[in-house]
GUMINU-605648 format. One record per residue (C-alpha): chain; residue in three letters; x, y, z. Coordinates in pm, 1 decimal, padded with zeros to 6 digits. Layout:
REM GUMINU-605648
{mol:A&type:Ala&xx:X&yy:Y&zz:Z} .
...
***
This chain:
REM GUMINU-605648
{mol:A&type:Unk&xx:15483.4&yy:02732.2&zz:-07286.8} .
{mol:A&type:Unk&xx:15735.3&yy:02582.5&zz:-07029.0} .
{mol:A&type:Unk&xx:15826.0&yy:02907.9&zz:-06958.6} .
{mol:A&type:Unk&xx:15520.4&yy:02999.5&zz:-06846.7} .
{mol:A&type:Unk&xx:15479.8&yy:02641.9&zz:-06605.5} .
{mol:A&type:Unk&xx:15798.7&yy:02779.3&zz:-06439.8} .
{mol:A&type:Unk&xx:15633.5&yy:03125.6&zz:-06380.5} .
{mol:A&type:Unk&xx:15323.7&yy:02990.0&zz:-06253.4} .
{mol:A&type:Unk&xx:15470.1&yy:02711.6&zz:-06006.6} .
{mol:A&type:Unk&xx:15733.9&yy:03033.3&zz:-05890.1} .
{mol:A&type:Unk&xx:15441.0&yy:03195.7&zz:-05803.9} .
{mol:A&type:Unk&xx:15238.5&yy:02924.7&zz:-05615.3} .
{mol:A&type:Unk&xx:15543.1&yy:02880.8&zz:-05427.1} .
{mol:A&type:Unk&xx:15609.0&yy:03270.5&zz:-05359.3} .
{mol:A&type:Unk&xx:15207.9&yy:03231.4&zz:-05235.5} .
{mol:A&type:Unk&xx:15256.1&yy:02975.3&zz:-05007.5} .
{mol:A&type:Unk&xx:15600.4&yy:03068.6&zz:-04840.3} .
{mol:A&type:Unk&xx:15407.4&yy:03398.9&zz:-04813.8} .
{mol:A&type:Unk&xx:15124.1&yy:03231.3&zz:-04593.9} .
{mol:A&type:Unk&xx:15381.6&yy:03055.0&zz:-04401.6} .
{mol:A&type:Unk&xx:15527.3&yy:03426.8&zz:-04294.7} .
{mol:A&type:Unk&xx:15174.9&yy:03563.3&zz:-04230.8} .
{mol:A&type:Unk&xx:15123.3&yy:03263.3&zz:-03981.4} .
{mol:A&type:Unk&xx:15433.9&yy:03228.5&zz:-03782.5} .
{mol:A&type:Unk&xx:15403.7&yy:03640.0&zz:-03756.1} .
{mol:A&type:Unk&xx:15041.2&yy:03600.6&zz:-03671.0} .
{mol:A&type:Unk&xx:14948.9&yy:03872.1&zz:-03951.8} .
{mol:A&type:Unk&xx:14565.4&yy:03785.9&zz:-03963.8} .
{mol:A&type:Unk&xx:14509.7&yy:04021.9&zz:-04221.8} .
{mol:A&type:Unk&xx:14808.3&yy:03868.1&zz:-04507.6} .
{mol:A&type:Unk&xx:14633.2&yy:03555.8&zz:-04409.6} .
{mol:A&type:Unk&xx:14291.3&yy:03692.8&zz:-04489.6} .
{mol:A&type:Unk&xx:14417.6&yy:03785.4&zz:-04838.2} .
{mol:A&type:Unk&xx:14606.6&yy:03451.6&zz:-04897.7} .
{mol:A&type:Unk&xx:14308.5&yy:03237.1&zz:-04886.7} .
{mol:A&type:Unk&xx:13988.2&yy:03166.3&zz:-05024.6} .
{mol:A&type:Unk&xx:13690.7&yy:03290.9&zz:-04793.0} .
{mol:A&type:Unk&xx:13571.4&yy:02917.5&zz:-04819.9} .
{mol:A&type:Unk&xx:13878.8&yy:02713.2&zz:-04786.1} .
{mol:A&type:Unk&xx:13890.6&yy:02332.1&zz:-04856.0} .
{mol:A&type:Unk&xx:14080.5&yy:02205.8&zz:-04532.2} .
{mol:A&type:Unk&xx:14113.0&yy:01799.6&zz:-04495.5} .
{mol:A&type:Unk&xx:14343.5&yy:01667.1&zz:-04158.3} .
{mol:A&type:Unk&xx:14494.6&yy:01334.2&zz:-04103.1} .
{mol:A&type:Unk&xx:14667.3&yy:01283.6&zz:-03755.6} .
{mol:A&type:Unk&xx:14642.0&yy:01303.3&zz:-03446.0} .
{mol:A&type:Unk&xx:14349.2&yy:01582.5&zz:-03329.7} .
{mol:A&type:Unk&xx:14548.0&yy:01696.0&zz:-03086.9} .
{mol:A&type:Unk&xx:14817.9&yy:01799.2&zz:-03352.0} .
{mol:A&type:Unk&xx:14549.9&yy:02071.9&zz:-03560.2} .
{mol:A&type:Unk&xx:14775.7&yy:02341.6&zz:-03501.4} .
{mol:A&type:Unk&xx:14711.9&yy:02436.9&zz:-03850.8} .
{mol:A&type:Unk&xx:14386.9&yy:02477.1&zz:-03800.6} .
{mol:A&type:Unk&xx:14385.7&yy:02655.2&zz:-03466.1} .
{mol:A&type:Unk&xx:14597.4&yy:02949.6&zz:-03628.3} .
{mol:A&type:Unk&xx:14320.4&yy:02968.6&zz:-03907.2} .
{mol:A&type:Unk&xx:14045.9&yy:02968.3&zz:-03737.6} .
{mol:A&type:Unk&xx:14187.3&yy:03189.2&zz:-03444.6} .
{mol:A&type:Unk&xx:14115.7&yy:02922.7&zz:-03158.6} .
{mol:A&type:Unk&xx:14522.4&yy:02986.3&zz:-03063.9} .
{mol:A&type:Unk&xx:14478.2&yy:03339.3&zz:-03066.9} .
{mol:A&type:Unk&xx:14713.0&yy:03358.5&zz:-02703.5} .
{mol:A&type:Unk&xx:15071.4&yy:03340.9&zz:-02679.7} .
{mol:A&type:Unk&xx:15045.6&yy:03047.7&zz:-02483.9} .
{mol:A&type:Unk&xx:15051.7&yy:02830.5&zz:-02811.7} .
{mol:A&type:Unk&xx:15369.5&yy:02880.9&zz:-03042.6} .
{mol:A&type:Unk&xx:15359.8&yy:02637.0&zz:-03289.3} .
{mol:A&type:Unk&xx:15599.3&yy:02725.7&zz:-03566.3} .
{mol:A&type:Unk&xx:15583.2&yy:02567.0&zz:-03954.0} .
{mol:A&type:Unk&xx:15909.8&yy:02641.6&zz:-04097.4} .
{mol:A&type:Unk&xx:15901.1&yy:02469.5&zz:-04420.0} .
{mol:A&type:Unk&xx:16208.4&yy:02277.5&zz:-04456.7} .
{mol:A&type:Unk&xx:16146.3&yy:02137.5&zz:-04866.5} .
{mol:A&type:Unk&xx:15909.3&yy:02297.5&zz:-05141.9} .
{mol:A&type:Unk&xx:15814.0&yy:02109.0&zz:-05377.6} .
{mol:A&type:Unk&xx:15559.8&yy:02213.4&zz:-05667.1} .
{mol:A&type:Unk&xx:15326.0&yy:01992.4&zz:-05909.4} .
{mol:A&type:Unk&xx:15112.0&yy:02296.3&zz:-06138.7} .
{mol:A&type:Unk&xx:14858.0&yy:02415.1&zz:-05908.7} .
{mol:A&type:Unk&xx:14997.3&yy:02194.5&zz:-05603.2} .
{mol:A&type:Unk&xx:15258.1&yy:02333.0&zz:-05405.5} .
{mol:A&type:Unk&xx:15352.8&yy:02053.0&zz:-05114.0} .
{mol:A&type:Unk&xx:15550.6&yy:02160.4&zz:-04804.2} .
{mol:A&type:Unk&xx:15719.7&yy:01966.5&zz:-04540.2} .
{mol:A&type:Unk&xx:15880.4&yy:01998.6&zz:-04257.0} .
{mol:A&type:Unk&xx:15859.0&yy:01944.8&zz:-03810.7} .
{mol:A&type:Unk&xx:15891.0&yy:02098.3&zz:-03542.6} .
{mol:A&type:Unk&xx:16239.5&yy:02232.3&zz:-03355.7} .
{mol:A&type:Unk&xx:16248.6&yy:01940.6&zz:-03153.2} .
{mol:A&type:Unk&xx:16177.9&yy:01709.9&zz:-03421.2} .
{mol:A&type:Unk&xx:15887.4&yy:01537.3&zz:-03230.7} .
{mol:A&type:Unk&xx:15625.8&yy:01619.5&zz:-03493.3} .
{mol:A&type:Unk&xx:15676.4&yy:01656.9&zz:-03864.8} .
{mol:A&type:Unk&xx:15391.6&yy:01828.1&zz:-04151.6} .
{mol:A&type:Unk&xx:15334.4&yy:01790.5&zz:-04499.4} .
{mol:A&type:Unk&xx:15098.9&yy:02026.0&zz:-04648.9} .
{mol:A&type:Unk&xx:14945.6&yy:02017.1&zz:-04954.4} .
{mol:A&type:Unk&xx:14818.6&yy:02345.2&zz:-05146.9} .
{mol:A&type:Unk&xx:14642.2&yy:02392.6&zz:-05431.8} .
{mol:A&type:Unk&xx:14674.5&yy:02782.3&zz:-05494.7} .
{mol:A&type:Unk&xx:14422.2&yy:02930.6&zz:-05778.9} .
{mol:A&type:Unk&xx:14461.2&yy:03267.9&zz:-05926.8} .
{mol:A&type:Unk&xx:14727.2&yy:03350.5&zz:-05626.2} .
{mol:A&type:Unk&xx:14495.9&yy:03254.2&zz:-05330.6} .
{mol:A&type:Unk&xx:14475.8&yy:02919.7&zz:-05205.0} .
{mol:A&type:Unk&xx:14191.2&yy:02780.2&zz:-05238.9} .
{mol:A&type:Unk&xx:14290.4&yy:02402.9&zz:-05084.3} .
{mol:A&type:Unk&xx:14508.6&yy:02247.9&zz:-04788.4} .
{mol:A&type:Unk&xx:14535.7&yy:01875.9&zz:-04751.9} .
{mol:A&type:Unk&xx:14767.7&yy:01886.6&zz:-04390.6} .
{mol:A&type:Unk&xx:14955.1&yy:01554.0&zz:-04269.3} .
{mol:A&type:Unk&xx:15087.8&yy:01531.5&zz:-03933.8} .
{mol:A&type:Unk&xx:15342.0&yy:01247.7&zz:-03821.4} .
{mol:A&type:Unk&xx:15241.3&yy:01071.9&zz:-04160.4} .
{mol:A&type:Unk&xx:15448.9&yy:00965.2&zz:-04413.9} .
{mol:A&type:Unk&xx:15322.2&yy:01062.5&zz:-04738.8} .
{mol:A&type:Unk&xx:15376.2&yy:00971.8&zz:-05096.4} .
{mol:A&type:Unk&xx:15225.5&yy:01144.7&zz:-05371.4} .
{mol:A&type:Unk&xx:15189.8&yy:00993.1&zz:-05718.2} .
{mol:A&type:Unk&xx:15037.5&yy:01100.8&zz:-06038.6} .
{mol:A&type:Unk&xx:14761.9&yy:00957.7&zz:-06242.5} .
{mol:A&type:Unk&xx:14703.6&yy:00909.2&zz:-06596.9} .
{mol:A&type:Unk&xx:14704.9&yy:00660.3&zz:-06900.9} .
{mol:A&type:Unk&xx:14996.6&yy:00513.2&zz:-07004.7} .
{mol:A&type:Unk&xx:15003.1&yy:00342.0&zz:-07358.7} .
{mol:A&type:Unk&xx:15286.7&yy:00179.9&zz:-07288.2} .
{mol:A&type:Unk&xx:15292.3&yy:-00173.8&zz:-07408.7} .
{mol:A&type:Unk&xx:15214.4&yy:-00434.7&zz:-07123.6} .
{mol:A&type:Unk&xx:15461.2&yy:-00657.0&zz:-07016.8} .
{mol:A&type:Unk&xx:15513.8&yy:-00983.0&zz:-07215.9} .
{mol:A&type:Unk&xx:15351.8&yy:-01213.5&zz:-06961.7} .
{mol:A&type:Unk&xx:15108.5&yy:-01032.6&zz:-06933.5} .
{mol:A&type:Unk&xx:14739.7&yy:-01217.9&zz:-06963.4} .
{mol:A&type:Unk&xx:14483.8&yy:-00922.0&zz:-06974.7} .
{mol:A&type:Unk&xx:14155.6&yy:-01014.4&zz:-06800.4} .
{mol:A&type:Unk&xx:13823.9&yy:-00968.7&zz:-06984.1} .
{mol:A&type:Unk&xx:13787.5&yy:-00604.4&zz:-06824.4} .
{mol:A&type:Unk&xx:14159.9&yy:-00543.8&zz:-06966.8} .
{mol:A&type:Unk&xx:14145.8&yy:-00621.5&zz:-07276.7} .
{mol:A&type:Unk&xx:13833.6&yy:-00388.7&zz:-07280.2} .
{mol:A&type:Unk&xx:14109.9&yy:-00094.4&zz:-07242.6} .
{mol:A&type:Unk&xx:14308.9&yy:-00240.7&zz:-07507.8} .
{mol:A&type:Unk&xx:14597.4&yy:-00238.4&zz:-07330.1} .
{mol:A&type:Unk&xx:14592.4&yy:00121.7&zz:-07196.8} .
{mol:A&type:Unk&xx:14663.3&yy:00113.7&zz:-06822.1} .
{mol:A&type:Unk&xx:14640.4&yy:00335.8&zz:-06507.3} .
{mol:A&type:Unk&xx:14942.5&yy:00433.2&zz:-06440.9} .
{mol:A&type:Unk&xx:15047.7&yy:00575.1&zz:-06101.0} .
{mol:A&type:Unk&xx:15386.7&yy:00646.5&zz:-06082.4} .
{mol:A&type:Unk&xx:15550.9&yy:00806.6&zz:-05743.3} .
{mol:A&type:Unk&xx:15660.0&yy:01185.0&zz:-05775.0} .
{mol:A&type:Unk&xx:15758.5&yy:01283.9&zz:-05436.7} .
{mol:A&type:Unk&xx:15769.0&yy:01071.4&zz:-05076.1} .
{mol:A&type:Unk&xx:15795.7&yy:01260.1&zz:-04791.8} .
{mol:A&type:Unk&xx:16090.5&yy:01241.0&zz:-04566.8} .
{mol:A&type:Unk&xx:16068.6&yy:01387.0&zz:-04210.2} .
{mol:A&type:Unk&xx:15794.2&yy:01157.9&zz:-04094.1} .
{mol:A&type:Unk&xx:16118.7&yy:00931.0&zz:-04097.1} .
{mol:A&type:Unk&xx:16240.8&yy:01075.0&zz:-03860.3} .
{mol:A&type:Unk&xx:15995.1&yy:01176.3&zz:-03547.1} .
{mol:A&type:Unk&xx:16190.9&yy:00786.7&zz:-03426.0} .
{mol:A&type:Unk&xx:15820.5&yy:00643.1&zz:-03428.2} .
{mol:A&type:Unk&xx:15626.6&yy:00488.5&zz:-03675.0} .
{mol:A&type:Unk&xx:15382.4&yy:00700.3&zz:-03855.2} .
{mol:A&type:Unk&xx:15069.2&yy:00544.6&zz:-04091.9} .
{mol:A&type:Unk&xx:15153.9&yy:00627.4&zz:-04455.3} .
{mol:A&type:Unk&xx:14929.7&yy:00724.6&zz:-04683.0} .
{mol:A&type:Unk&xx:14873.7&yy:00838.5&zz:-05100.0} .
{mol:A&type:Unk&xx:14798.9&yy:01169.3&zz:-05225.5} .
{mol:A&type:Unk&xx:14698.5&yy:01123.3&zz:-05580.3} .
{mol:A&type:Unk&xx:14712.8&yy:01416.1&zz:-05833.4} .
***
């Protein structure tokens, strides 16, 4: 069975570097086959900085715009492969989050000049801690708690030299 998690996640990642190649080479049609007809996009930072989306959707289609995502760290959670990395200067850095079904990505959560920190739920049965005095709506859940512990923090919006908002990607 683990055996099989490793397969999968090497192949979400072999997806997504894939993509990466298609868009820096501008190969329109790789891209076409990489992604779901009716991709779920979601943006936070400045609207200026969509360069993601420009490539996508063609609206950079002239030379004159060169932006480059050369993923610099890979990390993969199942069906979520996240990417980071900036650009050669180091003015703007990109996380990108993909959720790849079936080989074709089907989901991009993009973050530009925004540190991120991603964190997995679930229910932990752990026993709470001894001072612990449950309100009425705890003791409800008989001490089963949410549980959100951090997996990954991003690490290039650290360096841009500016401060960046931060925000949560729960999975």
């Amino acid at each position: 069975m683990h055996e099989k998690v490793v397969d999968e996640s090497s192949k979400n990642q072999e997806v997504v570097l894939a993509l990466y190649e298609a868009l820096n080479a501008r190969d329109v049609d790789t891209v076409h086959k990489i992604l779901a007809s009716d991709l779920e996009w979601w943006f936070h930072g400045p609207p200026t900085h969509q360069f993601l989306m420009r490539l996508l959707t063609g609206a950079s289609s002239d030379d004159s715009f060169r932006f480059e995502f050369d993923p610099l760290s890979l990390t993969t959670f199942g069906s979520i492969v996240i990417v980071e990395g900036c650009n050669h200067c180091r003015s703007t850095s990109w996380v990108h989050a993909w959720t790849v079904t079936d080989e074709t990505i089907t989901q991009v959560r993009e973050y530009l000049n925004t540190s991120l920190t991603v964190t997995r739920l679930g229910n932990s049965t752990q026993s709470p801690p001894s001072d612990h005095n449950p309100s009425p709506s705890q003791s409800a859940a008989e001490g089963t708690s949410l549980h959100c512990p951090s997996v990954w923090e991003s690490s290039f919006s650290k360096r841009v030299g500016k401060s960046v908002p931060g925000l949560v990607l729960a999975i």
